[in-house]
C-alpha positions, 0 to 999 in steps of 0.5 A: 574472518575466522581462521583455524588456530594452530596446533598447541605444540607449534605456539611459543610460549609467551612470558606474562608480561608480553601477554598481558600488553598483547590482550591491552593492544587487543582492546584499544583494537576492539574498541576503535572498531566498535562492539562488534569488532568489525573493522571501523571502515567495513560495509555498513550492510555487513554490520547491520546483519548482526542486528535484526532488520525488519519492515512492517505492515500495516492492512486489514487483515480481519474485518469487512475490508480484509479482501483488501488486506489479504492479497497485500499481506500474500504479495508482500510476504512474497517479496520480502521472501524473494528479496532475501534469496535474492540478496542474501539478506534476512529481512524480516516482517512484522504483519500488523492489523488495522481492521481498516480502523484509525483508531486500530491503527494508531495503536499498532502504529505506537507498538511498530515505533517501540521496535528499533528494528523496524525501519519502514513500514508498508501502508496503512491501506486507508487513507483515513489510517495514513492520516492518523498514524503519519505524523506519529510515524514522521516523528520518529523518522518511520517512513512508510510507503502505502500501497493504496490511500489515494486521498490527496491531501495526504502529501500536502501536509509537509510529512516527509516520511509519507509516500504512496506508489498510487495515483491520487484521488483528484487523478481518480475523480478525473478519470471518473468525471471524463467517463460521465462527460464524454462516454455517458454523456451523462445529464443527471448523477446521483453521488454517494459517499460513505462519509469517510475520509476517502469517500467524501473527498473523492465525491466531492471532487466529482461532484465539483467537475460535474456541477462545472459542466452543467450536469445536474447532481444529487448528493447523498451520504450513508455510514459504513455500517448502514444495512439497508438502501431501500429507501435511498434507492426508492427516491433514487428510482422516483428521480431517475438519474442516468448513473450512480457512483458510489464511494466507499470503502466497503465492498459489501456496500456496494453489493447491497446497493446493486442488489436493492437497486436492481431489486426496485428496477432501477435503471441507472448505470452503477459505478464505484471507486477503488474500494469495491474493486474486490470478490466481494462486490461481485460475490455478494451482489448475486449478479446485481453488479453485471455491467457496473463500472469501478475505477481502480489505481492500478492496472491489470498485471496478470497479462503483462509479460514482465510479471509473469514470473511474480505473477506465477509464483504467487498464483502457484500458492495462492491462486487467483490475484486480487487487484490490491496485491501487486501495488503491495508488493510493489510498495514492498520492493521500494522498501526492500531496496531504500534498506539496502541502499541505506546499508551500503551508504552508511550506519542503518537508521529510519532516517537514512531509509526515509531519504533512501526511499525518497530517492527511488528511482526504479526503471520498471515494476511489477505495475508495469511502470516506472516508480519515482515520487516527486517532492511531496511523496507521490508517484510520478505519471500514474494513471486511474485505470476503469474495469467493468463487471463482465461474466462475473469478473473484472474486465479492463474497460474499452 
């Protein structure tokens, strides 16, 4: 757009008058492009580059669920980066901490809402924060696409800023419930949530396709903050049930659970949902774990060949890769591509990302799957996949 002036010498003067209806002509120009002085009919995305354009996370990056948190926040630092040198874009992101608490979250979300240059955020990661902070969000036209909150009514209260590149819990508590029934063949089940948003909802789901079947249940409920099991895993021992799902969203609880378990011999098989699918549920139970179940809403990538350049670019940094990273980065990348299809389409505002986002429609993906949301925000055809604790690692379950 910029051009080299000529020399001084070549320049004809004008007289004052024909100066002074060039500069007015000049104005009534700038101001029918608009401030910047862009064309009225130039690209929407070159226009929003003078302006910042950022995206945000929301993860508990501190705090009992920061294994959660961390690989998140590694994958979707390494999107962003790759995104821009891709497209030539400078996209930035806010990190924010929740702690894995709504109360935290609703706070952080209120500071994101002040900043008119975020146009979407990534997460929360718990589905109790999505339900705090999503109609604050939905007000303001914020979409945000979490990368774990499975519960299922998160995309039945009408919101249409709220979308999610996981599988719902009521998928979970299925593939759960299919596991007792026919590989088990369990007659006997011990349930316990960590009376939380997730955890409840996700064992009463269970629950409700066990009792339906005939198998005998015992539901129990313990705070996330509880440090001792023993006398729960006493009655458990006395009542001798074949399995034991734990639902909870602390790791460190299902260590403690396994160890006290083993500790007084009991013999049933130990399962978890999603939120002990992490290091800390093998590292901290002392090998108490070995043998236990965990259902998970992705697969493992690390073998997938369509991954493998993500993949080695992040364990080149970071090392190993921890399960919750790459429905992150994934959900990322959804982000990424509404902004600039948005950009293209017209002027960038939330809303016109929300809708962008809405209209995803990606062939293939870092999980190895396309991504589409139906109506409600929820992915379409995702699958709940069971890993089992082997040689201190999780195993894709056969």
């Amino acid at each position: 757009m910029n051009r080299t002036p000529e020399p001084m010498s070549r320049r004809p003067e004008l007289p004052f008058h024909w100066t002074l209806v060039l500069l007015l002509a000049l104005s009534v120009v700038l101001a029918a492009c608009g401030a910047s002085g862009a064309p009225s009919n130039a690209p929407a995305a070159e226009a929003d580059q003078e302006r910042p354009i950022k995206i945000a996370l929301m993860a508990p990056l501190t705090g009992g669920a920061a294994a959660v948190g961390e690989p998140q926040l590694n994958f979707v630092r390494l999107a962003v980066e790759q995104f821009n040198a891709e497209h030539g874009t400078n996209i930035e992101l806010v990190e924010g901490d929740t702690e894995l608490d709504p109360a935290k979250a609703t706070t952080l979300a209120q500071r994101l809402l002040a900043d008119e240059a975020i146009y979407a955020v990534i997460g929360p990661a718990g589905s109790q924060e999505v339900a705090a902070v999503a109609p604050l969000l939905a007000a303001a036209d914020l979409a945000l696409v979490s990368p774990s909150a499975t519960k299922p009514d998160l995309t039945e209260q009408g919101l249409p800023n709220v979308f999610r590149v996981v599988p719902r819990d009521d998928v979970q508590s299925a593939t759960v419930a299919q596991f007792l029934l026919q590989r088990l063949a369990a007659t006997r089940v011990w349930l316990i949530d960590d009376q939380s948003s997730y955890g409840v909802g996700l064992v009463d789901a269970i629950e409700a396709q066990l009792r339906a079947a005939g198998v005998a249940v015992v539901r129990e409920s313990v705070g996330q903050d509880e440090t001792d099991f023993s006398a729960l895993v006493t009655r458990m021992r006395a009542d001798q049930p074949d399995a034991v799902f734990l639902g909870t969203q602390v790791a460190s609880q299902g260590a403690l659970l396994a160890r006290q378990m083993q500790e007084q011999r009991v013999q049933a098989l130990l399962l978890g949902g999603d939120g002990l699918m992490t290091e800390d549920f093998i590292a901290n139970a002392g090998g108490a774990t070995e043998g236990a179940y965990v259902s998970f809403f992705a697969p493992d990538v690390t073998n997938l060949p369509s991954a493998q350049p993500v993949i080695e670019a992040y364990t080149s940094r970071h090392g190993a890769v921890g399960p919750f990273g790459p429905p992150a980065y994934t959900a990322a990348m959804v982000v990424l591509e509404a902004i600039l299809r948005a950009s293209a389409e017209g002027p960038l505002t939330r809303a016109a990302v929300r809708d962008a986002i809405a209209q995803t429609n990606q062939a293939e993906s870092l999980l190895g799957i396309p991504i589409a949301f139906d109506t409600k925000g929820d992915i379409q055809n995702a699958s709940f996949f069971l890993y089992q604790v082997q040689g201190g690692a999780f195993v894709p379950a056969r």
